[in-house]
Z-matrix of the N, CA and C atoms (Angstrom, degrees):
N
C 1 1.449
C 2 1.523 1 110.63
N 3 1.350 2 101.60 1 152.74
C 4 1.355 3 110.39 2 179.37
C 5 1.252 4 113.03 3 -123.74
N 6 1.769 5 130.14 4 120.80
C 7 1.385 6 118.58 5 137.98
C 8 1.131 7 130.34 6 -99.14
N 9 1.902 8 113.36 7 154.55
C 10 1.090 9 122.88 8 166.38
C 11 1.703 10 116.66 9 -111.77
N 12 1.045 11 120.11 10 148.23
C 13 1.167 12 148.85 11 -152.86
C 14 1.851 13 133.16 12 -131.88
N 15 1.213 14 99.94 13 66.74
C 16 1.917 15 113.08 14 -151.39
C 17 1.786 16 84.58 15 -82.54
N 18 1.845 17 126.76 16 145.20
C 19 0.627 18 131.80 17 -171.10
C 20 1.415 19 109.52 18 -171.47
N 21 1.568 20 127.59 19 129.68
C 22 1.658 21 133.80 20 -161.86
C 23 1.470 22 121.59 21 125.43
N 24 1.594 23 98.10 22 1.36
C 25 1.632 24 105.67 23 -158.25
C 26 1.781 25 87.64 24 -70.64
N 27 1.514 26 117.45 25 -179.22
C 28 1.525 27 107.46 26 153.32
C 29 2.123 28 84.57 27 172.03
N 30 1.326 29 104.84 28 -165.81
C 31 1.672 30 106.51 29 136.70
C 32 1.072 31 172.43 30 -155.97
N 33 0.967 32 125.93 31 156.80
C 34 1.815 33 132.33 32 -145.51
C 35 1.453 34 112.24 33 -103.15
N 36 1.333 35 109.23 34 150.37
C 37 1.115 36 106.88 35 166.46
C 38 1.482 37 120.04 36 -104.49
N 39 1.535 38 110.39 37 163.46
C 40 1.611 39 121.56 38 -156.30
C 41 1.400 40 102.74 39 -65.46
N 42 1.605 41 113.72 40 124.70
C 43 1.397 42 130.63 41 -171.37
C 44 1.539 43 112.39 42 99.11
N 45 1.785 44 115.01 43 -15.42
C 46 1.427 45 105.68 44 168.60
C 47 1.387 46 121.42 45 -71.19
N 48 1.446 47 108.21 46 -165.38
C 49 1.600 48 106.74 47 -164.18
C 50 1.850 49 94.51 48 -141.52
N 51 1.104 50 112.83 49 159.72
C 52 1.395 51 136.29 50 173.73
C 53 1.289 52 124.20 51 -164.52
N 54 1.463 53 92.88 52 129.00
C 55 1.621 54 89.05 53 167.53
C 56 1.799 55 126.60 54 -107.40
N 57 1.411 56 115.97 55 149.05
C 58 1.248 57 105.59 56 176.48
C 59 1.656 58 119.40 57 -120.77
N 60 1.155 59 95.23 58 151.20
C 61 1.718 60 102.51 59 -171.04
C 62 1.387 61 117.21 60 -99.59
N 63 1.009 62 143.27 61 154.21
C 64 1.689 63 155.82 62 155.12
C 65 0.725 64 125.95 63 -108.61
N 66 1.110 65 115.11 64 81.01
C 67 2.021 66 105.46 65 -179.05
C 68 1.315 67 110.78 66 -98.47
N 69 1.490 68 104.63 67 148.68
C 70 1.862 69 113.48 68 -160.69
C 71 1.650 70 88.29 69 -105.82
N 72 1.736 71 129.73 70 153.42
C 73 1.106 72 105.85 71 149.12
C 74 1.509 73 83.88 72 -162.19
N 75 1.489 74 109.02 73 159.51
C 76 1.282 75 116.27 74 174.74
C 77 1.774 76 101.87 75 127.47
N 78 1.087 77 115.32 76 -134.12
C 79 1.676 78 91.65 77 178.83
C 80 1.615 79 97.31 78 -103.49
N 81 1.088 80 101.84 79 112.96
C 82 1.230 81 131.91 80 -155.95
C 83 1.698 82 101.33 81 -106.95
N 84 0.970 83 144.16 82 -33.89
C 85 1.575 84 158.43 83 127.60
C 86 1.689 85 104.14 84 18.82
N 87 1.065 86 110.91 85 103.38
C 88 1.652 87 115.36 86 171.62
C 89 1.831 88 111.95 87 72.61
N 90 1.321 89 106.73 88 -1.99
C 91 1.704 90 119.33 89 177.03
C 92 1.585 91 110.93 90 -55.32
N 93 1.184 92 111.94 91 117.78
C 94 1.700 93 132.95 92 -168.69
C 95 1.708 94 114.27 93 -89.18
N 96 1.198 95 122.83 94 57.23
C 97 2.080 96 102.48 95 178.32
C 98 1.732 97 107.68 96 -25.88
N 99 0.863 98 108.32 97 130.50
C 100 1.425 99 125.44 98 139.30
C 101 1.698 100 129.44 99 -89.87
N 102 1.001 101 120.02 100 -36.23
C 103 1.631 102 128.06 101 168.49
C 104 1.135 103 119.08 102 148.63
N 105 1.729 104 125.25 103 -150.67
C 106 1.358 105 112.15 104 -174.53
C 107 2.131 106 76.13 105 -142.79
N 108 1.624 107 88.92 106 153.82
C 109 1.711 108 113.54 107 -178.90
C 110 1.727 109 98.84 108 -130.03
N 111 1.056 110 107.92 109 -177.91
C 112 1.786 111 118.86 110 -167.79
C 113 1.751 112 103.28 111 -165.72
N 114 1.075 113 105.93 112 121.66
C 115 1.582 114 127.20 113 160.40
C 116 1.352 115 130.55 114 -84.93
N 117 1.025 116 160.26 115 50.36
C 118 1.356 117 158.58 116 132.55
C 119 1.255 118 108.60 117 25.68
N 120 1.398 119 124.40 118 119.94
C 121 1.694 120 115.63 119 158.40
C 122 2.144 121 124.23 120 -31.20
N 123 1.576 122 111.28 121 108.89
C 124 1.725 123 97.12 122 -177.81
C 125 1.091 124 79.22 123 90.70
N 126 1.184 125 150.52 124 -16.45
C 127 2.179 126 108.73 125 -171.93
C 128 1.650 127 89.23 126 -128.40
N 129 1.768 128 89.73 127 174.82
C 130 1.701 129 90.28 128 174.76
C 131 1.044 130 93.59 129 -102.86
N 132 1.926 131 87.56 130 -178.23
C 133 1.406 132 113.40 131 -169.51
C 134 1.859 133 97.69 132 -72.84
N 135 1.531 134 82.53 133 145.21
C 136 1.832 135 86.12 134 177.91
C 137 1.569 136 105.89 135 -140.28
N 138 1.093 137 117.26 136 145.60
C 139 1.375 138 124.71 137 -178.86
C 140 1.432 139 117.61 138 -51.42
N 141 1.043 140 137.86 139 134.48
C 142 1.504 141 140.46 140 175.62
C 143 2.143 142 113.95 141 -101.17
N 144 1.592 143 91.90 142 -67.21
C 145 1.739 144 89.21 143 169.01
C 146 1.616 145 95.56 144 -151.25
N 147 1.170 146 110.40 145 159.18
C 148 1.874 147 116.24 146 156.70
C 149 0.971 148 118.11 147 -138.40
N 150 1.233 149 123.36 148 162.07
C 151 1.666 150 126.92 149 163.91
C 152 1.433 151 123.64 150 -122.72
N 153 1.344 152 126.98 151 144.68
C 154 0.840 153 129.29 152 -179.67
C 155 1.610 154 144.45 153 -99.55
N 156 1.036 155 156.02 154 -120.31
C 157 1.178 156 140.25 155 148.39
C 158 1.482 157 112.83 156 -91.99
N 159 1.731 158 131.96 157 135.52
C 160 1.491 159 95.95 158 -164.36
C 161 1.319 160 94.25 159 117.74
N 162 1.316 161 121.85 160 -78.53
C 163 1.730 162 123.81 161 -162.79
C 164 1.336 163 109.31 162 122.65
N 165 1.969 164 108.68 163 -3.76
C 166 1.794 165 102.17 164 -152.53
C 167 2.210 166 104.16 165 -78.54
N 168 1.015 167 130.80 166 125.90
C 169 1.188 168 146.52 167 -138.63
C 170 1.695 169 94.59 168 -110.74
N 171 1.196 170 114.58 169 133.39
C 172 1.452 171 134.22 170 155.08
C 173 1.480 172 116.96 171 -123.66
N 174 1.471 173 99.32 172 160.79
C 175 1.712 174 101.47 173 -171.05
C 176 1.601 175 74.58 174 -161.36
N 177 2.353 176 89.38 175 140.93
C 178 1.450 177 92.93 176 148.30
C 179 1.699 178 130.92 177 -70.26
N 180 1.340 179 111.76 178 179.52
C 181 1.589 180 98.16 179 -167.43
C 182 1.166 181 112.22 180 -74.16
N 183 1.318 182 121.22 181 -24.61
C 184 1.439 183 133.22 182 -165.65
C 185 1.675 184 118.20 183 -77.69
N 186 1.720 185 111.56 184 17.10
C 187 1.378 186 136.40 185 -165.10
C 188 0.841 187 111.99 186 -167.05
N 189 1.471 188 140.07 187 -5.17
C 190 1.018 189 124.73 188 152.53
C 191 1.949 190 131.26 189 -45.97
N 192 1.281 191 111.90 190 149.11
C 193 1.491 192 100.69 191 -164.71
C 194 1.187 193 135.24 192 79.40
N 195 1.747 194 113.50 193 -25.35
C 196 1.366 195 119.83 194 177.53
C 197 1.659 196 97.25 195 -110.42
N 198 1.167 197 113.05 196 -60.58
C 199 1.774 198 105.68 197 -170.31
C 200 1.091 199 111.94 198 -70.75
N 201 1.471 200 120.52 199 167.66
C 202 1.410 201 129.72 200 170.14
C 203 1.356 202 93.74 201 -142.25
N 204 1.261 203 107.36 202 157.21
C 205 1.585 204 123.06 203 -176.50
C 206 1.721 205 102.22 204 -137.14
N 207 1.260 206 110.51 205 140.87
C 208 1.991 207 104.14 206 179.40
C 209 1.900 208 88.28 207 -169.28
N 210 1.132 209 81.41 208 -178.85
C 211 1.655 210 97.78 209 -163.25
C 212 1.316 211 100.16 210 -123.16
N 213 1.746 212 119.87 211 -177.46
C 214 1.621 213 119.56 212 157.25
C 215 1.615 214 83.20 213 -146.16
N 216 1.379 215 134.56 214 132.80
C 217 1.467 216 119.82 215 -157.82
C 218 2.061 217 76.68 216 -107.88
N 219 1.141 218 106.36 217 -1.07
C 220 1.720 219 109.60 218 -160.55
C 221 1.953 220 98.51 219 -77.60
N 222 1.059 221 92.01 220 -48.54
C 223 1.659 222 126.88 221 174.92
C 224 1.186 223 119.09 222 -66.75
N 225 1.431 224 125.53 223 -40.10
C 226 1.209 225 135.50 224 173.42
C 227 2.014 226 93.57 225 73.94
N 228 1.392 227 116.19 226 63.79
C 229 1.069 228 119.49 227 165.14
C 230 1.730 229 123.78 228 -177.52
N 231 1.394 230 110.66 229 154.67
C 232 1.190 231 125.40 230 -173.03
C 233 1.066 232 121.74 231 -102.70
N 234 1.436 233 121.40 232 165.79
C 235 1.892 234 110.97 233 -160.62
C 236 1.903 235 81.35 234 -168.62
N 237 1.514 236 92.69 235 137.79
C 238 1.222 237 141.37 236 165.45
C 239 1.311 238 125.51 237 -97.07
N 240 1.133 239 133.11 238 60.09
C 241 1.289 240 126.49 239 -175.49
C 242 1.839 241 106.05 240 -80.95
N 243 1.213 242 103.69 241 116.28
C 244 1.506 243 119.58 242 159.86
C 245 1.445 244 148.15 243 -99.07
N 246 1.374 245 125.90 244 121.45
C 247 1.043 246 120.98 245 -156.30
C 248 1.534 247 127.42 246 -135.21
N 249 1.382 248 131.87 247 128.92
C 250 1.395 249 135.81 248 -173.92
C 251 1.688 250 85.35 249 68.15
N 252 1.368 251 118.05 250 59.36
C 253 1.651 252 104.07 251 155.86
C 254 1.166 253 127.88 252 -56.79
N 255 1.404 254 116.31 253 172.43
C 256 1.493 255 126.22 254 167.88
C 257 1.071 256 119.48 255 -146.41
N 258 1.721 257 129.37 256 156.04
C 259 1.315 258 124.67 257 -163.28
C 260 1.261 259 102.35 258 -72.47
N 261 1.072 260 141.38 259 12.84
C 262 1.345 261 129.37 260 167.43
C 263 1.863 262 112.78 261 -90.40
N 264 1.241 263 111.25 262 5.41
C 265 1.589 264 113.76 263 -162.01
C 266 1.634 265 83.35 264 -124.85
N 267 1.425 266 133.72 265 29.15
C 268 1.261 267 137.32 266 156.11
C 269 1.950 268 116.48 267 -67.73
N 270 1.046 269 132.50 268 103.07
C 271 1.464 270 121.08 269 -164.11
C 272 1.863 271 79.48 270 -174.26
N 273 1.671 272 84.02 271 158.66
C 274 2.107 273 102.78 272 151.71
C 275 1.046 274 89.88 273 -80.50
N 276 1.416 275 102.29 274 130.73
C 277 1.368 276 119.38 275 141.01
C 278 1.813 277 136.10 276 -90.37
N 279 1.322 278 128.03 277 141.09
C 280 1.357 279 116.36 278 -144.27
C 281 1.704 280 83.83 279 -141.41
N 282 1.682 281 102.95 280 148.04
C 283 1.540 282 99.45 281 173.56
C 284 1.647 283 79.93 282 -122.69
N 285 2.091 284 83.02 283 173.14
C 286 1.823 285 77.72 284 -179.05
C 287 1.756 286 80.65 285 -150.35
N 288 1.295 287 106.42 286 169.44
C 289 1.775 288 116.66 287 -177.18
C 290 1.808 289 101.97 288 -155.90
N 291 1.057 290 108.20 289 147.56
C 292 1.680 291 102.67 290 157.27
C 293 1.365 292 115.64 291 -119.00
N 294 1.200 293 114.79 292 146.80
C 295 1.757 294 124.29 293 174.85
C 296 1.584 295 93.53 294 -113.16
N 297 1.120 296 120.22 295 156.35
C 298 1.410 297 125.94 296 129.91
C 299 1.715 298 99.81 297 74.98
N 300 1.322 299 127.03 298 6.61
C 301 1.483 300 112.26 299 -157.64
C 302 1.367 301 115.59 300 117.27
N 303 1.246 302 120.92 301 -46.31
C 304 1.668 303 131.06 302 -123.47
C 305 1.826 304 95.89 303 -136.89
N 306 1.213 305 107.69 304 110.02
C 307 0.956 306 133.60 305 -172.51
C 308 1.633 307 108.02 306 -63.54
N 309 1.477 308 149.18 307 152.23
C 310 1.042 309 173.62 308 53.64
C 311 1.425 310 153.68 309 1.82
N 312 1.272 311 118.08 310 121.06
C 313 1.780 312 100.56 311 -162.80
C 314 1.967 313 79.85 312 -157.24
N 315 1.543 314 84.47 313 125.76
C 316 1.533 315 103.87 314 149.64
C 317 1.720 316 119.07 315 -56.49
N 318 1.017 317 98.44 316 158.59
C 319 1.641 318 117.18 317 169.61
C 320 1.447 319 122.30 318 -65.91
N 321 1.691 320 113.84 319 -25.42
C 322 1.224 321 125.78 320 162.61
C 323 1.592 322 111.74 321 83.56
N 324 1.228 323 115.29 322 145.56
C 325 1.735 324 126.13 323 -168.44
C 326 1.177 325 100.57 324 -123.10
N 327 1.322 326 111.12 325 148.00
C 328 1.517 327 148.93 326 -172.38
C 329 1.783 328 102.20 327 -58.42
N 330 1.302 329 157.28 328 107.12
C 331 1.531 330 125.47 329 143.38
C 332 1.556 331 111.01 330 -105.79
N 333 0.710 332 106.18 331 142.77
C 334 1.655 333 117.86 332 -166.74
C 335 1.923 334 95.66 333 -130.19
N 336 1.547 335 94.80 334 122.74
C 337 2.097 336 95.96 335 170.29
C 338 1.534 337 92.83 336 -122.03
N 339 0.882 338 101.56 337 119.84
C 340 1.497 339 113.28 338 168.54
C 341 1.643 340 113.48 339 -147.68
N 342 1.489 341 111.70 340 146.09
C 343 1.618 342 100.58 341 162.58
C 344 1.641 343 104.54 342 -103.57
């Protein structure tokens, strides 16, 4: 089994920055990030950025320029660094990885932009 473990959420105000963490633990052995997505109260979950094997990086458009997404494969975790938010990037945020086949998803953290 695998958990994940998303952590950094809190809130900011519009133009602040946060970063969020993923930490994998459990048998953690050959465990793949895929990225981190965000839910909004009423909407679905929608992709934010991922990475792939490689390092090669995607972002939705609506973050591009501000987020960054990177890994530590040493650590067994992923990080979201966010930047110049906006209240529109208010949602849980959720990371997800697969081991073994079998897909994975944190419990997901709070970000809230508000002044």
């Amino acid at each position: 089994q695998v958990q994940l473990v998303e952590s950094g959420g809190g809130l900011v105000q519009p133009g602040g920055s946060l970063r969020l963490s993923c930490a994998a633990s459990g048998s953690v052995a050959g465990i793949y990030f895929i990225g981190w997505f965000r839910q909004a109260p009423g909407q679905q979950r929608d992709m934010v950025a991922t990475i792939i094997s490689g390092g090669t990086t995607n972002y939705a458009d609506s973050v591009k320029g501000r987020f960054t997404i990177s890994r530590d494969n040493a650590k067994n975790t992923m990080y979201l660094q966010m930047n110049n938010l906006k209240p529109e990037d208010t949602a849980v945020y959720s990371c997800n990885a697969v081991r073994g086949g079998k897909l994975y998803w944190g419990q997901g953290t709070q970000v809230t932009v508000s002044s």
